[in-house]
N, C-alpha and C positions, 0 to 999 in steps of 0.2 A: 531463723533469726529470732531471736528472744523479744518477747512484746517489749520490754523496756528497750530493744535498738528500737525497736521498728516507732513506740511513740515517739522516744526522743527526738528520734529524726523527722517525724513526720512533718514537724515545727519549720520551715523554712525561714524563721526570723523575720517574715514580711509581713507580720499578725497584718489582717485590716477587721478592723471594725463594723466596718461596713460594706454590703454587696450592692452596688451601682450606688443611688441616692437613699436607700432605707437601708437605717439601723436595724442592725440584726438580734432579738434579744433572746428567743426561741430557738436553737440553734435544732431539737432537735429533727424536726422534719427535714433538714441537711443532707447532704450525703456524706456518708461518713471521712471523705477526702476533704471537702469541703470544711465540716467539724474537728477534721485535723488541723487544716490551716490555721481556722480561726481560733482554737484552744490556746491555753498555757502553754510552752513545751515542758514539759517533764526535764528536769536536772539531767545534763550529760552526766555518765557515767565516774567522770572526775573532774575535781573543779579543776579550773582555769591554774595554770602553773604545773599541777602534775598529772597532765594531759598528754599524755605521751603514749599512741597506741603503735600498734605492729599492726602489717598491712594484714594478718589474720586476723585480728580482734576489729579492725574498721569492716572488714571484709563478712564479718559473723553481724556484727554490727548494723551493715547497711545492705547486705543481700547481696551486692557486687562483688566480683569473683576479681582476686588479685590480681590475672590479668589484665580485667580492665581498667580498677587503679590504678596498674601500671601505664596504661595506654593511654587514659586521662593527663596523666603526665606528661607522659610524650608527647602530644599533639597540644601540649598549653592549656587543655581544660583546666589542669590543674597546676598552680605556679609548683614550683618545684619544692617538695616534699626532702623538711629536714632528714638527717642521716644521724643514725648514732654511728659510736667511734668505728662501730665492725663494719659499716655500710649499709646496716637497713635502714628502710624507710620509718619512720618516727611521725606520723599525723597525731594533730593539735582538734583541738575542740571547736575553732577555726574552721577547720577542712572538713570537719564531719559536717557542720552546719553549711558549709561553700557544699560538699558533697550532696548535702540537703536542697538547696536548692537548684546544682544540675539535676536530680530526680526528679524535681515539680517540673519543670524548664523540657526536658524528655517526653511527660507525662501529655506536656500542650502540643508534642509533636516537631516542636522545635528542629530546627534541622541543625545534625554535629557543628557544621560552618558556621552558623548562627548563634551555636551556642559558645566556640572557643572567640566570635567576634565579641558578645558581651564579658567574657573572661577577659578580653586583651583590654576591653575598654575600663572594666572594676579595677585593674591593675592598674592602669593608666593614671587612677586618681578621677577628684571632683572635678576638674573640667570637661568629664565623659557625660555629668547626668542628662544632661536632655539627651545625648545619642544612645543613651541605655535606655532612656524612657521612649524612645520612638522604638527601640527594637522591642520590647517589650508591649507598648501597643500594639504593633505591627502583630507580635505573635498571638494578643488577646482579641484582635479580630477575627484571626483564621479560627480561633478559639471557638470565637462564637458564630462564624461561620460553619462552622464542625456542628456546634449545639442544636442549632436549628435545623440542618440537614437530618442530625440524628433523630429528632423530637418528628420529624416529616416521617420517617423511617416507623419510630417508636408506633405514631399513629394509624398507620398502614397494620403492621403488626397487630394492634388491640382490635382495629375492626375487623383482621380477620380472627383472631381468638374469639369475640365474641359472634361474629356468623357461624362458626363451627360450633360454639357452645350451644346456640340457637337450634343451629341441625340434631347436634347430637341428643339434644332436650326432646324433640320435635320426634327421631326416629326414638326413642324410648317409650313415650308416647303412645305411639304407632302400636310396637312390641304390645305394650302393657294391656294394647284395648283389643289387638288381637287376640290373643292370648287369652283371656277372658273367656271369651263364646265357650272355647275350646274348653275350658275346666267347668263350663257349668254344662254343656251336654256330655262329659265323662260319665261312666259309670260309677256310681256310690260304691266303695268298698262295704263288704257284708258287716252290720254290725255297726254301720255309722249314722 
């Protein structure tokens, strides 16, 4: 996938400002996912009007394999994708950014059902936003359910890095002071 899909996309159109109550001005200590979201997006590939890709070019595009574009489709992920006059599929600047944010929506773990119920509901129109904004807390909890688990995990991990770094420091040590006696009662090569 070309760095120019992969930034453009990276943008899921939900820029925020801010992570929980503090402004973010320092972006770089981030993770780089995170510095995706919140960044600029980078200019789609063609403006608005002659945005007209083939499901290879979205597919090179966004890393997703034309079956599953297609599959997207089928099952409502995706409302249904213009057709030029031969029958291929024709994706808008639109879809690649909708595309964009199934991939963050994925990313949280989201479960497919969950995710073609906020599809049917973004379709549905503005009478859906608080049912989108409960499915979307809903999934930022498990989020942070996930984050905490994993940060419990992370810490488990470093204390055993650094006990082994400790050991291994400690049998070097060992070696080294060994090792010692042994080269000073060696016999002196002749001439030294």
């Amino acid at each position: 996938m070309p760095a120019s899909g992969r930034s453009a996309l990276a943008w899921s159109g939900l820029q925020r400002s801010s992570v929980e109550d503090m402004t973010v001005t320092d972006t770089t200590s981030l993770p780089a996912v995170v510095r995706d979201c919140l960044a600029e997006p980078d200019p789609l590939p063609r403006p608005d009007g002659d945005d007209r890709y083939t499901i290879s070019e979205v597919a090179e595009l966004t890393g997703l394999t034309p079956h599953t574009l297609r599959w997207y489709e089928r099952i409502g992920l995706m409302q249904h994708i213009d057709r030029s006059h031969s029958g291929q599929r024709r994706y808008s600047n639109a879809d690649l950014r909708w595309l964009s944010l199934v991939g963050k929506l994925r990313l949280t773990g989201m479960s497919v059902a969950d995710m073609i119920r906020y599809a049917e509901l973004a379709r549905a129109g503005e009478h859906t936003f608080a049912e989108r904004q409960e499915l979307l807390q809903a999934t930022r909890r498990d989020v942070l359910t996930r984050i905490a688990e994993l940060q419990g995990t992370l810490s488990v991990l470093d204390y055993k890095i650094d006990h082994y770094a400790g050991k291994i420091d400690r049998h070097a040590r060992t070696r080294t002071a060994e090792a010692a006696p042994r080269a000073e009662g060696a016999p002196r090569a002749e001439g030294a």
